[in-house]
C-alpha positions, 0 to 999 in steps of 0.5 A: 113720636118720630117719624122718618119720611121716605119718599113712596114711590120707592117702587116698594122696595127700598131697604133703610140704608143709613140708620136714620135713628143713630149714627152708625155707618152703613159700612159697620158690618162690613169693616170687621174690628171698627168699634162701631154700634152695629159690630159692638151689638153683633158682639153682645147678641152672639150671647143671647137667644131671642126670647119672643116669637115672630107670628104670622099675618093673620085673622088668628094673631090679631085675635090673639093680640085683641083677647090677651090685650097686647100691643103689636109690633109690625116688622115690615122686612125683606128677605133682600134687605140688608138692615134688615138682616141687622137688625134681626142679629142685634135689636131682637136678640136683645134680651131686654127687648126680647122679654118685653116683647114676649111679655107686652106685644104680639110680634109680626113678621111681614115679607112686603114683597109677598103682601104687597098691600103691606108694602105700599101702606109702609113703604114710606117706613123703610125697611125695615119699618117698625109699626107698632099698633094697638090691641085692636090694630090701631096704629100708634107709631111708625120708624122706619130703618135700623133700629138699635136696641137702645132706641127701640127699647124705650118706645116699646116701653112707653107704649107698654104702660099707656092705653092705645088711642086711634089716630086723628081721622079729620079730613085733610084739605091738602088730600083733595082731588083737583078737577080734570081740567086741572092735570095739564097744569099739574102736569107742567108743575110737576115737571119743574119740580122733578127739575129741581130734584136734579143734581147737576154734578152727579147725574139722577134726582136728588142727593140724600141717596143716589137711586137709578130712577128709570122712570124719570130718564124715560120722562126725560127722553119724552121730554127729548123726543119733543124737542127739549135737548137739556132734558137728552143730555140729563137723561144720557149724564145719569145713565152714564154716572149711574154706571158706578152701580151696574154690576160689572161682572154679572150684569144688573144693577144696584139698588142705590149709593148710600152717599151723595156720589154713586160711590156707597152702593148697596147691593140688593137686586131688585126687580123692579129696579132692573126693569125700569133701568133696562128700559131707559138704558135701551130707551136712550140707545133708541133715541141716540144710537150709542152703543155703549147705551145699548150694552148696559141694557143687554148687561141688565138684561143677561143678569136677568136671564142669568139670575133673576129667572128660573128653570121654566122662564119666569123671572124672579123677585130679587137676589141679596146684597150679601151671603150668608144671611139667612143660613144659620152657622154659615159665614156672613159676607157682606156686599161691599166684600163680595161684590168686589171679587171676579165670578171665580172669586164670588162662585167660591163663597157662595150665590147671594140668596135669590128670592124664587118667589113668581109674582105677577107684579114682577114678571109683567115689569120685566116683560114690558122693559124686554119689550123696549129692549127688542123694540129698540135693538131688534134682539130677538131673545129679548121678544122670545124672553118676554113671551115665554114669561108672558105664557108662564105666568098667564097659565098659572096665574091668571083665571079665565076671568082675566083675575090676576094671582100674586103668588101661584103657590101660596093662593089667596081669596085676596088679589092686588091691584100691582099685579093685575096692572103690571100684568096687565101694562106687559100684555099692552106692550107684547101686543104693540111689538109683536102685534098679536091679538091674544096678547090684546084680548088677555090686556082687555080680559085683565082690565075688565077684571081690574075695574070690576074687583078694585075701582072705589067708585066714590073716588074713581081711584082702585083700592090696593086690593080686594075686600079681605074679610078677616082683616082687622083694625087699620088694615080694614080700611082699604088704601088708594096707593098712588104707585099702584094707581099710577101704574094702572092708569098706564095700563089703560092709556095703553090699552086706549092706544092698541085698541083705538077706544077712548073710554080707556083713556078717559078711565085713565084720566079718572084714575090720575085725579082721583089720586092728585091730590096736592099732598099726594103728589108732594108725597112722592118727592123725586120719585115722580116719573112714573106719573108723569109719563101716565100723565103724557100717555093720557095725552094731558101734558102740556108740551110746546106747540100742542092744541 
């Protein structure tokens, strides 16, 4: 079985751009005529019609694919994900695949971004990610990315004539927790290690990929604020080379460069991409007084307003990489076409797809960078932005026991940790600005909530989401996902600070070594600034001269 390892901390939303199965250029849907892989299987599929039905995640699918002892396929998508939309037009159109899935598996169809709990379990796989699971939910294997018909074939067919087996369940030793007197000394190790990830010559961490990794440029400008000049100048180089990706017509910027230069973008807009990238860029302005900082955070900020927001105020999930993927019979434009035009020329082709979804996660990340914004620029648009959000989503989201819902619309007995604790951190951080109790007393309502429905007390870690009574197999077993837990250690450390009670701070630490594990932190590759800025905010890192 091949495994493709993504870093997970991809903020839970990194679409697979180079197939990493095949050789097929991340541009081939975009170059009409180039006799590549992608084109020749769009070609061949325009002739056929999908043979299987996509089911729903449910109590009922699983009991289907348990009775009828079929296999199950997984597809981990998104609605902004371009290879995904490629793989939908070529590999499950293909009429090989298609009939061996209709005959052998249950198929599945998950939005990541609308079971967030699906996404932070996969999010190392894609997306798209393929899992493919036994009759009772076992996995059997896990690819992430584009997969050609030729390729996906084959695994199919070996799993379709072999009996499932579970996974091996030892104890793994590089998962054990450190003690608390440790985190000072992961948190310096930590730091020299995201240090390695550096690329000198383009800015940002790492070169496979070239992501805007918010979290790290606010690390550094921590790092700056105690002295450390080399760290000021990474953080400003990267802003200033990850330029490439700002949109320069309606603002916003990009979910990465396929390339190791900035120069390959793909195009999706994602959520929480423009807030950690808002908040650095005014963070930078906060800490330099360049203006020319200042406005790429106003540029994310207006494609915020402008976009990723609907009538009533709340902000959004995403917007497209491309037009046209999800109208049948309409014309496909790919990003690298459409993003190249002016408004006029981009207007007159149509509005990549925006996802209209309001979800506690997403509101309360672009609530807490409108926060920085204000906070470092005066703007009070930006304050007014994040208080009519704020008051938005807290009416139809949050219960009076401080519960925190994903979705509004589509309610569920389930609740997710990403919610309550990004939720949560923006209320921390409306309070800090505007210094209005309601906004403290909602924090400690969404905390107490937090700790009673979530924490696994055996760990001190938080579970992803609540107990779900219907779910089976793998998805039975309850993770302890290291972004979420990251994110809700930030939120206790803040609300240590806005209220003056150590007992926050001390659940935060609990929450940081329950999840430090050596082969967790490892896991998570560059994608490390989130944790260690908990890490700092619990008042753990080691910086010089500190007692």
């Amino acid at each position: 079985m091949r495994r493709f390892l993504l870093p997970a901390l991809v903020l839970a939303l990194g679409c697979g751009a180079t197939p990493q199965a095949s050789q097929v250029s991340p541009r081939g849907l975009v170059r009409a005529g180039t006799p590549d892989a992608v084109n020749l299987a769009l070609a061949r599929a325009k002739e056929q019609k999908q043979l299987f039905t996509w089911h729903s995640f449910s109590p009922e699918t699983f009991a289907r694919a348990r009775a009828e002892r079929k296999f199950i396929l997984l597809d981990g998508a998104a609605s902004w994900c371009h290879w995904c939309h490629v793989m939908d037009e070529t590999t499950y159109h293909d009429e090989r695949v298609g009939r061996l899935l209709n005959e052998k598996f249950v198929a599945i169809r998950v939005d990541i971004d609308e079971r967030p709990d699906i996404g932070e379990r996969y999010v190392d796989w894609g997306w798209p990610a393929t899992i493919l699971l036994s009759p009772d939910a076992e996995e059997i294997g896990k690819y992430r990315g584009y997969l050609p018909a030729d390729e996906l074939l084959p695994i199919l067919e070996a799993i379709a004539t072999t009996n499932a087996e579970g996974g091996d369940k030892a104890q793994d030793p590089t998962r054990t927790v450190p003690a608390p007197e440790a985190l000072p000394w992961i948190a310096a190790r930590v730091s020299i290690d995201m240090d390695r990830y550096f690329d000198r010559e383009e800015g940002s961490w790492g070169n496979f990929q070239k992501s805007p990794l918010g979290a790290n440029v606010l690390f550094e400008l921590r790092r700056a604020a105690h002295g450390d000049e080399l760290a000021r100048r990474r953080a400003v180089f990267t802003l200033e080379k990850q330029r490439a990706i700002l949109d320069p017509v309606w603002g916003g910027i990009y979910q990465y460069s396929a390339g190791s230069t900035w120069t390959e973008p793909h195009y999706e807009k994602l959520m929480p991409y423009q807030a950690a990238n808002l908040e650095a860029y005014a963070a930078a302005h906060k800490a330099t007084g360049r203006k020319d900082l200042l406005e790429d955070a106003r540029g994310i900020a207006r494609y915020l307003s402008t976009f990723l927001s609907n009538a009533e105020g709340a902000f959004l999930v995403s917007q497209d990489a491309d037009v046209g993927a999800h109208e049948e019979g309409k014309p496909f434009i790919d990003g690298d076409v459409y993003y190249r035009l002016d408004d006029a020329g981009r207007r007159k082709l149509g509005i990549p797809r925006v996802d209209d979804h309001v979800y506690a996660y997403e509101n309360g990340l672009a609530i807490a960078a409108m926060c920085m914004l204000f906070e470092a620029s005066g703007d009070k648009d930006a304050l007014a932005r994040a208080e009519r959000a704020a008051a938005l989503v807290t009416a139809s989201h949050v219960g009076t026991d401080g519960a925190v819902e994903h979705d509004a619309k589509a309610r569920s007995p389930v609740h997710y940790l990403a919610d309550a604790a990004g939720f949560g951190r923006a209320f921390v951080r409306l309070f800090e600005v505007t210094q209005n109790a309601a906004y403290r007393d909602a924090a400690l309502r969404i905390a107490d909530a937090m700790e009673k429905t979530f924490l696994d007390t055996a760990t001190g870690a938080y579970f992803a989401h609540t107990n779900d009574p219907s779910a089976v197999g793998v998805f039975a077993r309850r993770e302890r996902p290291f972004a979420s837990n990251t994110l809700a250690a930030r939120f206790l450390a803040g609300l240590g600070r806005i209220t003056g009670d150590q007992a926050f701070a001390t659940r935060a630490k609990r929450t940081l070594v329950a999840i430090a594990s050596p082969r967790g932190v490892a896991e998570q590759g560059r994608m490390i600034g989130e944790f260690l800025l908990a890490l700092d905010e619990v008042g753990v890192f080691p910086w010089p001269g500190a007692r």
